[in-house]
Backbone bond lengths (Angstrom), bond angles and torsions (degrees), N, CA, C in turn:
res aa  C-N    CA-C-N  psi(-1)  N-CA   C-N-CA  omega(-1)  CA-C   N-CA-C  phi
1 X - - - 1.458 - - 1.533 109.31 -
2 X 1.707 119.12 169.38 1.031 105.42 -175.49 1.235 119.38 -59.90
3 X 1.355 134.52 -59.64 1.125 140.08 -163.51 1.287 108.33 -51.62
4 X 1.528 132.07 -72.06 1.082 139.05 162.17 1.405 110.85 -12.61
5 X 1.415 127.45 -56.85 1.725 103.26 -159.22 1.390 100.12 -88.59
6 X 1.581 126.14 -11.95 0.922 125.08 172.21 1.677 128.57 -57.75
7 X 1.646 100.02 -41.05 1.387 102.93 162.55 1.430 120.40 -69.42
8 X 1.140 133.38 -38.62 1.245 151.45 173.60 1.945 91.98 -41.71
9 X 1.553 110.18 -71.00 1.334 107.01 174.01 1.456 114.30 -14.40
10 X 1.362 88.68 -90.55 2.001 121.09 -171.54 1.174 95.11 -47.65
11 X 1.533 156.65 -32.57 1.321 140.10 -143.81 1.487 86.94 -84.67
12 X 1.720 102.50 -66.40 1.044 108.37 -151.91 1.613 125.23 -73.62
13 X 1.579 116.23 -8.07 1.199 119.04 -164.19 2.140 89.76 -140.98
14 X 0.876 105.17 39.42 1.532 127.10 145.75 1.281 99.45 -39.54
15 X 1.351 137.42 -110.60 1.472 171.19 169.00 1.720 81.08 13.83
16 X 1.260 100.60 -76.55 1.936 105.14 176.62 0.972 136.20 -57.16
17 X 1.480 118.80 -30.97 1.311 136.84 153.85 1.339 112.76 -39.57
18 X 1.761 129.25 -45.37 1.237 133.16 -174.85 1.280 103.23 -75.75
19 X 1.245 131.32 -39.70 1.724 127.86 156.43 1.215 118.80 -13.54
20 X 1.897 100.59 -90.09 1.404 129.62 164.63 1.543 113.44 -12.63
21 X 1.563 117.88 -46.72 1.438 125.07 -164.68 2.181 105.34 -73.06
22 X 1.351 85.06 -36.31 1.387 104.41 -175.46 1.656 112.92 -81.48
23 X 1.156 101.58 -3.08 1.397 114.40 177.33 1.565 128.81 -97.98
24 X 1.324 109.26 -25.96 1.786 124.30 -154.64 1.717 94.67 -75.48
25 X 1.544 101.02 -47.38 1.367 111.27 -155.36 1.764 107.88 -67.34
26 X 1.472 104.45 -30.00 1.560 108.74 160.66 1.415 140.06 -74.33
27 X 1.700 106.38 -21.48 1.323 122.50 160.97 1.079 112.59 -43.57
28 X 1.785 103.88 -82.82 1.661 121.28 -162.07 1.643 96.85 -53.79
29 X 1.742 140.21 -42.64 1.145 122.63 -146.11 1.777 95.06 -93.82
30 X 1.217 115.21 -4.29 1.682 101.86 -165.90 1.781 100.78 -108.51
31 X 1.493 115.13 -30.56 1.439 138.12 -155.88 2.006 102.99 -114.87
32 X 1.066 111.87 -76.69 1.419 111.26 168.72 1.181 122.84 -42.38
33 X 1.634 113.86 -52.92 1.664 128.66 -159.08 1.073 127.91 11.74
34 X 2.154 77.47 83.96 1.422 143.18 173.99 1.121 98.40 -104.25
35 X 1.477 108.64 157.53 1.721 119.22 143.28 1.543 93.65 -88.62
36 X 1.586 104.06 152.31 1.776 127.13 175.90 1.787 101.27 -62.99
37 X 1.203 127.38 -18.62 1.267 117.97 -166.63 1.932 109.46 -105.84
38 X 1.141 84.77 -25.13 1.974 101.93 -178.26 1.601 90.90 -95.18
39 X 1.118 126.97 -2.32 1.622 109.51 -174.63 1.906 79.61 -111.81
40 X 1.117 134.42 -55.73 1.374 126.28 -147.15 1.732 109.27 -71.84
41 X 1.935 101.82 -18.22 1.134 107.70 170.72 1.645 124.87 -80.68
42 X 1.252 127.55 -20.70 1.262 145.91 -157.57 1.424 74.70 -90.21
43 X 1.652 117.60 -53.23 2.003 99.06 -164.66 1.861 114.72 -77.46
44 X 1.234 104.29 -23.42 1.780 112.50 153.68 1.522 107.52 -52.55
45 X 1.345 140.34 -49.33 0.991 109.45 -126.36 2.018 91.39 -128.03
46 X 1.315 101.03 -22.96 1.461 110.79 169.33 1.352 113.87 -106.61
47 X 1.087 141.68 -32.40 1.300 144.82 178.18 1.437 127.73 -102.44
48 X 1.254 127.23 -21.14 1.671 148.17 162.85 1.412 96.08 -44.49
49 X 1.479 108.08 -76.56 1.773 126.59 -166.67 2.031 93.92 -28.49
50 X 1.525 86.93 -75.67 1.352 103.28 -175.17 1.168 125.57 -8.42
51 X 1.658 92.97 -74.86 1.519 109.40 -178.08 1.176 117.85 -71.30
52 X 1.179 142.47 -18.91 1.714 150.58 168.39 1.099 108.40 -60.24
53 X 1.384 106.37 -67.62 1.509 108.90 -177.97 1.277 136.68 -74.30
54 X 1.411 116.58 -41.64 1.537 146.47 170.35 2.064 117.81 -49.09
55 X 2.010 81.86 -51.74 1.842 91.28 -163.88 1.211 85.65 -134.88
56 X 1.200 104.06 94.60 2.084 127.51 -178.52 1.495 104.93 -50.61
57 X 1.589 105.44 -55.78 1.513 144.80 -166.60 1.373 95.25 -48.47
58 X 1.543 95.13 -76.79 1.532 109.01 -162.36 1.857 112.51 -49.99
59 X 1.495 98.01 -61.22 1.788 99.27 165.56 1.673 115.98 -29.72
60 X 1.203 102.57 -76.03 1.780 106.00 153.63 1.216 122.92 3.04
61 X 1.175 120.98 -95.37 1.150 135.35 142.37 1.888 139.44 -18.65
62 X 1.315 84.64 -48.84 2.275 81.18 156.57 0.932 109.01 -79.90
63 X 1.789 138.77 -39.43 1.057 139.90 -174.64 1.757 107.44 -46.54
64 X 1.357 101.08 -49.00 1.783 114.54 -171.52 1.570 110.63 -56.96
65 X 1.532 107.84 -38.55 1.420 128.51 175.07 1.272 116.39 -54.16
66 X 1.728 111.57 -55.43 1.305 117.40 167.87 1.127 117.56 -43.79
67 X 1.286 131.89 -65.45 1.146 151.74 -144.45 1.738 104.65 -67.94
68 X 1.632 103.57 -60.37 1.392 110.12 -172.90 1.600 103.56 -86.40
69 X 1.311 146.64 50.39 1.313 150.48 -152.52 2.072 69.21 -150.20
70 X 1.409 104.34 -85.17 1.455 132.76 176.28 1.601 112.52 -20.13
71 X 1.228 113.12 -48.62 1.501 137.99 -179.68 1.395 95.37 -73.80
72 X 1.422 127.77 -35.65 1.831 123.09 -167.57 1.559 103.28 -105.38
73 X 1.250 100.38 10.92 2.017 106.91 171.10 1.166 110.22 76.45
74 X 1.794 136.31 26.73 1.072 156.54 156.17 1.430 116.92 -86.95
75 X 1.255 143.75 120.87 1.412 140.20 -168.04 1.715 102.84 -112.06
76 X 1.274 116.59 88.94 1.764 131.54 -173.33 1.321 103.15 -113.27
77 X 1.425 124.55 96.88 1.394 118.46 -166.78 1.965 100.96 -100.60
78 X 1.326 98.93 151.94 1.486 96.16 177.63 1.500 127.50 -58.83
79 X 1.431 113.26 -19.30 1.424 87.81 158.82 1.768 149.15 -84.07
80 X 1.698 79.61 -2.46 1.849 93.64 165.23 1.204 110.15 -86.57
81 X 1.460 119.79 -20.19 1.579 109.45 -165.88 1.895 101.72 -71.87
82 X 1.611 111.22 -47.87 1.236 132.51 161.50 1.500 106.07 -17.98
83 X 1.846 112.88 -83.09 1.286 124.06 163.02 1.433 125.07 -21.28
84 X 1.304 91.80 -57.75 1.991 87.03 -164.81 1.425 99.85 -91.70
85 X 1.504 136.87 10.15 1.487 124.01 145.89 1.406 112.75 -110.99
86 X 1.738 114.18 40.67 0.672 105.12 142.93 1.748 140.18 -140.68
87 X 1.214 93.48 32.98 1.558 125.64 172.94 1.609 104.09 -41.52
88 X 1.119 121.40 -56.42 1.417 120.39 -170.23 1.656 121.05 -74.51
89 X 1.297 114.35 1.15 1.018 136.42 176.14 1.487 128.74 -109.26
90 X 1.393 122.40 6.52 1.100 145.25 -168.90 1.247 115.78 -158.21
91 X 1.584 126.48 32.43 1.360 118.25 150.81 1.534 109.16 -80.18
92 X 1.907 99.08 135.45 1.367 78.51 138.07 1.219 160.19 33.07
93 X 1.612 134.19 106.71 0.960 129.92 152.96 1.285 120.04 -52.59
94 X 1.741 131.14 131.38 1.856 111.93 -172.25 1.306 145.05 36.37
95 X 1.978 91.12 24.01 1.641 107.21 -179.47 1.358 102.30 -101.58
96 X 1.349 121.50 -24.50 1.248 143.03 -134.66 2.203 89.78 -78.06
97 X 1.198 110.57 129.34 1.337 122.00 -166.46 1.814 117.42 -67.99
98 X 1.074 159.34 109.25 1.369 140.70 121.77 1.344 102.67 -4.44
99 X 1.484 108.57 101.96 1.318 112.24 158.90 1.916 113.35 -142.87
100 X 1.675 132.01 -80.63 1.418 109.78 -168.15 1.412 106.78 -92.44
101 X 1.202 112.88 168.47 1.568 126.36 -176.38 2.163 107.09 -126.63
102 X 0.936 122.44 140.69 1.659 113.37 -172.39 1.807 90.01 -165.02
103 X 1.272 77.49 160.92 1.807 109.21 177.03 1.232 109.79 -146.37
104 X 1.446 103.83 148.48 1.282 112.87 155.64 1.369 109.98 -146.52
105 X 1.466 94.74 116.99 1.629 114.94 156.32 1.714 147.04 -104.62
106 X 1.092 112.54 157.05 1.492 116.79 -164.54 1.962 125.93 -158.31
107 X 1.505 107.24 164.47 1.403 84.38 -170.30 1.305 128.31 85.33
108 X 1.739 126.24 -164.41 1.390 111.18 158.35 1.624 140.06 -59.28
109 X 1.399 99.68 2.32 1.274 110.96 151.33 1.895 160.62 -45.41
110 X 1.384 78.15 -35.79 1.632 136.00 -175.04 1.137 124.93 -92.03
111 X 1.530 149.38 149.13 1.286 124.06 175.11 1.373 99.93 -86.95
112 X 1.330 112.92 -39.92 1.797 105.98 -179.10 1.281 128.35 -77.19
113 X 1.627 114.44 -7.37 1.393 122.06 -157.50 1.438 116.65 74.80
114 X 1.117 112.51 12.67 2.153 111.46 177.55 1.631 78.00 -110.48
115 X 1.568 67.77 -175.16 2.108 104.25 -164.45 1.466 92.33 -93.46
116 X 1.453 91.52 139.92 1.854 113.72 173.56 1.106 92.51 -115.28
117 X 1.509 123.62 150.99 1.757 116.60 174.60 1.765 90.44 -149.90
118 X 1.130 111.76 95.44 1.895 112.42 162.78 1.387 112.46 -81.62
119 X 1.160 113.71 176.08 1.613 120.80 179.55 1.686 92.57 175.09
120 X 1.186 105.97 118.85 1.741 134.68 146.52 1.592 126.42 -75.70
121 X 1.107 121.52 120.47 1.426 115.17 -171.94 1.427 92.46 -106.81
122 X 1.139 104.37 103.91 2.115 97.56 159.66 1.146 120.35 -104.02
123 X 0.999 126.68 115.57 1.559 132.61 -168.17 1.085 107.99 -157.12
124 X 1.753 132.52 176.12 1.426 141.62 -160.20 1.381 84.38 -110.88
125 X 1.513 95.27 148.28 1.555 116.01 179.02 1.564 129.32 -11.89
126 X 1.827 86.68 -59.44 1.362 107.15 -140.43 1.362 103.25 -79.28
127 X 1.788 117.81 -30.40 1.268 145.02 137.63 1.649 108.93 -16.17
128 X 1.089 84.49 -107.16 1.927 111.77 175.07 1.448 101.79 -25.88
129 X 1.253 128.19 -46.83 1.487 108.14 -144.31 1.970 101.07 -101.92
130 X 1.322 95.77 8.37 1.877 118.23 165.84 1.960 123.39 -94.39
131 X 1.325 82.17 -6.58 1.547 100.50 -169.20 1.733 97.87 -108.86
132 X 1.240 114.90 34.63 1.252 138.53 156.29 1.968 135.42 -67.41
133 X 1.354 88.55 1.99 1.697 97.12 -179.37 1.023 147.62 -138.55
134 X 1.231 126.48 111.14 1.865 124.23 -141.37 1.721 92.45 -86.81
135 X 0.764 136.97 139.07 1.662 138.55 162.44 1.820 119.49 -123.48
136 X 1.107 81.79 119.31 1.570 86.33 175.11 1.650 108.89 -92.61
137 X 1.573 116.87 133.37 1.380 112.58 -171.62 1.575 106.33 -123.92
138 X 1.099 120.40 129.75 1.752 115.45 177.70 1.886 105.70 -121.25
139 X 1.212 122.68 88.11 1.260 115.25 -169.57 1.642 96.63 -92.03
140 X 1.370 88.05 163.90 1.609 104.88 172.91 1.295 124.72 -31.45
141 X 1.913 98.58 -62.75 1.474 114.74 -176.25 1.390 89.37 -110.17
142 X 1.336 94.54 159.18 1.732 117.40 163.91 0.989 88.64 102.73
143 X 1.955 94.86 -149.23 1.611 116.35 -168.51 1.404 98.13 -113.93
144 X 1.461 116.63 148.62 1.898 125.32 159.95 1.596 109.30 -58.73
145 X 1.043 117.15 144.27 1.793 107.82 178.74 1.403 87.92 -155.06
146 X 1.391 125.14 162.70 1.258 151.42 156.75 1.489 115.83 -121.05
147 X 1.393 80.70 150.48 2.032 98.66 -160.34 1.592 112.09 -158.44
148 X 1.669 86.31 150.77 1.871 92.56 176.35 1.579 115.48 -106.33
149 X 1.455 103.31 120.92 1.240 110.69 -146.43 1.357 89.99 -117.62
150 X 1.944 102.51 -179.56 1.622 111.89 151.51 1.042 108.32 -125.03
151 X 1.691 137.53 154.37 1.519 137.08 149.74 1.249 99.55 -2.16
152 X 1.699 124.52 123.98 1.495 113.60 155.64 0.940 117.65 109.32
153 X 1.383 111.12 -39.05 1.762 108.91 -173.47 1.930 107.99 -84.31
154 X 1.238 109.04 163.87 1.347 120.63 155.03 1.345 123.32 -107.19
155 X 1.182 114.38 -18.68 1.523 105.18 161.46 1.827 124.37 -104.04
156 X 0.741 138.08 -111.98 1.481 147.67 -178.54 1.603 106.78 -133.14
157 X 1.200 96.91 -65.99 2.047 101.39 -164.73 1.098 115.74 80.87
158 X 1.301 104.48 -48.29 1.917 103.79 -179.37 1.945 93.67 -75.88
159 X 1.447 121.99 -25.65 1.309 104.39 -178.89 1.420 108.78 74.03
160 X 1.187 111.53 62.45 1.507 125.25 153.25 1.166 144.25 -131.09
161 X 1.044 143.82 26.54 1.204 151.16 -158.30 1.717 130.12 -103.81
162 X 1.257 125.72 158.32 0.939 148.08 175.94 1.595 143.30 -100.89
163 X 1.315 116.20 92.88 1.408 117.72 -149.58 1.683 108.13 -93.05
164 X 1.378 107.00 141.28 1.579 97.66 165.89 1.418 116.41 -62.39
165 X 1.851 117.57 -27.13 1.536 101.42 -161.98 1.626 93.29 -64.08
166 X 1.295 130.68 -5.09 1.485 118.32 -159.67 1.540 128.05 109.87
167 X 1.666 103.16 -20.32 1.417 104.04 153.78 1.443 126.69 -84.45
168 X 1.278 88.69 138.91 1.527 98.56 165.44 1.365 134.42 -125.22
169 X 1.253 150.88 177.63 1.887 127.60 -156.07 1.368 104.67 -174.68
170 X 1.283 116.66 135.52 1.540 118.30 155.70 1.382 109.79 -134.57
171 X 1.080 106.83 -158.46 1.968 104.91 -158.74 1.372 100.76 -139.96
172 X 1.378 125.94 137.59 1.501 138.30 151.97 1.388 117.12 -93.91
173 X 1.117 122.47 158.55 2.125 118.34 179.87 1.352 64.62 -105.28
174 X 2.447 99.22 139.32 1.181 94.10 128.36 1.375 102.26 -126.57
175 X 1.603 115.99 153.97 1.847 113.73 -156.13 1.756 85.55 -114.75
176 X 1.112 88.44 -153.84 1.540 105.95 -166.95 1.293 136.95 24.95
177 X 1.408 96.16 33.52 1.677 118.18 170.01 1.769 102.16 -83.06
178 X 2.061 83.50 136.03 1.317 83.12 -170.28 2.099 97.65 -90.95
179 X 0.959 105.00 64.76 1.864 110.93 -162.80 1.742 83.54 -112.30
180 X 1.994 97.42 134.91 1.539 85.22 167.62 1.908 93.72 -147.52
181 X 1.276 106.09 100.93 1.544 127.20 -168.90 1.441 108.55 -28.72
182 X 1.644 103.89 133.69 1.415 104.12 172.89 1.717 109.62 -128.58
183 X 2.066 96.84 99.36 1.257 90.93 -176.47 1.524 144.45 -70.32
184 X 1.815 91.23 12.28 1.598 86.60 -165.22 1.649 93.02 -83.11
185 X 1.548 105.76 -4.92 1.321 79.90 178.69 1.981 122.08 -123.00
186 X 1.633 104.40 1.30 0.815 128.33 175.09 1.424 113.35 -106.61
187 X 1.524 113.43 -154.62 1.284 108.94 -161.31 1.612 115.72 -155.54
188 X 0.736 158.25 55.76 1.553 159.51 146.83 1.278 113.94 73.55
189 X 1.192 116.41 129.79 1.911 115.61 -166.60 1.228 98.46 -71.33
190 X 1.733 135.14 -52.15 1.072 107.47 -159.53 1.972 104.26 -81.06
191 X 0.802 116.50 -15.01 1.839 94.53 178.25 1.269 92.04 -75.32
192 X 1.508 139.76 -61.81 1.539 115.80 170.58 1.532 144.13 5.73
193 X 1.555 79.91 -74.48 1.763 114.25 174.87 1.665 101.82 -52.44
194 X 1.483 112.25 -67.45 1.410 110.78 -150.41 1.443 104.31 -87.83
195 X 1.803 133.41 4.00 0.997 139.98 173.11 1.781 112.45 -67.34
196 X 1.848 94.87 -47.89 1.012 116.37 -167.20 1.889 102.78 -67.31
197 X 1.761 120.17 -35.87 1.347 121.82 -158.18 1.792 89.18 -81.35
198 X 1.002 108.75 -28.29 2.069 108.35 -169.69 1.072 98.75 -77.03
199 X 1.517 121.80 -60.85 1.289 125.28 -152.84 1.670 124.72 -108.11
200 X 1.222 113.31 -22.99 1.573 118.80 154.02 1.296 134.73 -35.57
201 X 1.402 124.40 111.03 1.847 117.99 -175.21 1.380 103.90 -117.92
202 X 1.413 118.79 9.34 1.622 120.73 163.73 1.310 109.99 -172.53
203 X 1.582 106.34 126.55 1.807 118.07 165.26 1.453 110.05 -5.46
């Protein structure tokens, strides 16, 4: 259930979680260029609602994170967890980085006719070297999927994963979009993302 794997999360990957914490404040100020206090409020105050109200589940689920992070003597409160999945959703207008490149091919494409799926992660260290964790997820409802994750997140970010319904996905950056998100009326990439990997039964 949600809650449950959520603690399960936080219990067990605490240790990284305290990383993660040591990490956000260098993101938003080197990559966003945010202040840590005008960025953590924008995800309170535009993106919190969202996810509370919008993705019952998903809240659920950070809550569980919190909790079992809390339980492993790590203090990860839900509004950072909120925050730090939601970095990808708050770059910048034309700040937003050149970073992975991926394909997927299939068919006469292929030597066998099955699906090849690559993906390059280019990213800065401090990034990259958090994107260290494969998670296998089997929720109640939906579909089981596997994904490359970091401490914290509910979706991937790097955009890799592997679905039982049969989809599977990786991610390209495309930057220099002149697009600058309006959440009161939209909705947050990663519940997007991970709505689509659970609950999706066709492209």
């Amino acid at each position: 259930a949600p809650y449950e794997r959520g603690y399960a999360h936080g219990f067990l990957l605490a240790r990284e979680l305290k990383t993660a914490k040591q990490t956000l404040p260098f993101i938003v100020r080197e990559f966003l260029k945010m202040d840590l206090a005008e960025y953590m409020k924008r995800c309170k105050n535009e993106i919190g609602p969202i996810v509370k109200n919008k993705y019952p589940e998903l809240y659920s689920e950070l809550r569980g994170i919190s909790t079992g992070a809390r339980d492993a003597g790590i203090s990860v409160p839900i509004a950072f967890l909120i925050a730090w999945n939601s970095t990808m959703s708050l770059y910048p207008r034309n700040v937003a980085p050149n970073r992975c490149s991926a394909f997927i091919a299939t068919g006469s494409a292929t030597e066998s006719g099955e699906i090849v799926m690559a993906h390059n992660t280019h990213t800065d260290f401090v990034s990259g070297s958090r994107l260290n964790i494969i998670m296998h997820v089997e929720p109640t409802d939906g579909h089981s999927f596997v994904m490359q994750t970091s401490p914290g997140y509910i979706a991937s970010s790097t955009d890799w994963f592997l679905c039982s319904s049969g989809i599977i996905g990786c991610e390209t950056t495309i930057t220099k979009v002149n697009f600058e998100p309006d959440f009161k009326k939209g909705h947050p990439y990663f519940c997007r993302i991970r709505s689509a990997m659970q609950y999706a039964k066709t492209l």
